[in-house]
Every structure is written in structure tokens, then in C-alpha cells.
N, C-alpha and C positions, 0 to 999 in steps of 0.2 A: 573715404581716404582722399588727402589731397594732393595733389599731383605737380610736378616741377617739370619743367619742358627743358632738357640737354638738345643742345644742337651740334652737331657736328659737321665741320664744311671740311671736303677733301678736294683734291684735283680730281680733275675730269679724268683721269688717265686710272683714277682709282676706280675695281667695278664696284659697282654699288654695294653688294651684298659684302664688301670689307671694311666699308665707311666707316668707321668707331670711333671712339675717343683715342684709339692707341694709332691709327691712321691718317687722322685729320691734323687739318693744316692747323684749324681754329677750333676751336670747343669752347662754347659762349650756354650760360645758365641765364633763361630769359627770368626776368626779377617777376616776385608772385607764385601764388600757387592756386590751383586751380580744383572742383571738384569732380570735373568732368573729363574724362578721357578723351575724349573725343575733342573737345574746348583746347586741352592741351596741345594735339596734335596741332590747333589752328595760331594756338597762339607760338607756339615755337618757330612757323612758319613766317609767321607777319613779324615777329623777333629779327631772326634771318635777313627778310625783303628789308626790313629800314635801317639794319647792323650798319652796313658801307662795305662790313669786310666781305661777305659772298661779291664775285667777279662772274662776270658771261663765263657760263663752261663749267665753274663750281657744282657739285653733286651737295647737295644738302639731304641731312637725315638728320628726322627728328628723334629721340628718343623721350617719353615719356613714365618716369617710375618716381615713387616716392622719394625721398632724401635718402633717406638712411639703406634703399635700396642700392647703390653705389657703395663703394667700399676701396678706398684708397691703399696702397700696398705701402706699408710703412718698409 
């Protein structure tokens, strides 16, 4: 399976365990896909660190799932 790394960056003032795409400031799809779960987690990260848009204090969370695992609300 190959894997697509979602990032989502919230304020610090969000706790963690809320961070999502429906709470975040930013939601960035790092380009590529990957076969390894684990690779993803990394590369979502290193997306993140060179974006510009994460700021001191930003809570980043990666999420990692296939494409077609998301589902947009028409």
C-alpha cells in the first residue's frame, strides 16, 4: 500500500489529541507517496520543518493513510 503524509499544524493553545484537519490553521499534503509507514511518518515531518508555515509554539501532527482513505463532505 502506498502511503501519503497529511500534516496538520494548529496553535499551541490546541491540545494535542484535537489537532485534525477540522482544527488546524494549516493542512499541507506533502508531494509523493511513500511504501512505508513508518518513512511516512518521517517524511511528513521533514515536509513540516522546511514548509515556513509551522511557527515556535505550532503543535504538528502527522497523519498518514492512503488517498482514497479521506473523504471529502460534498
Amino acid at each position: 500500500m502506498l502511503y501519503t503524509a497529511y500534516v496538520a499544524v494548529c496553535l499551541a493553545s490546541t491540545p494535542v489529541q484535537d489537532c485534525n484537519r477540522n482544527t488546524a490553521h494549516d493542512w499541507m499534503v506533502a508531494p509523493g507517496k511513500v511504501q512505508s509507514l513508518s518513512y511516512c511518518m518521517v517524511r511528513g515531518q521533514q515536509y513540516a520543518a522546511t514548509s515556513g508555515i509551522v511557527k515556535e509554539g505550532d503543535i504538528v501532527k502527522v497523519y498518514c493513510k492512503a488517498p482514497d482513505q479521506f473523504r471529502t463532505a460534498g
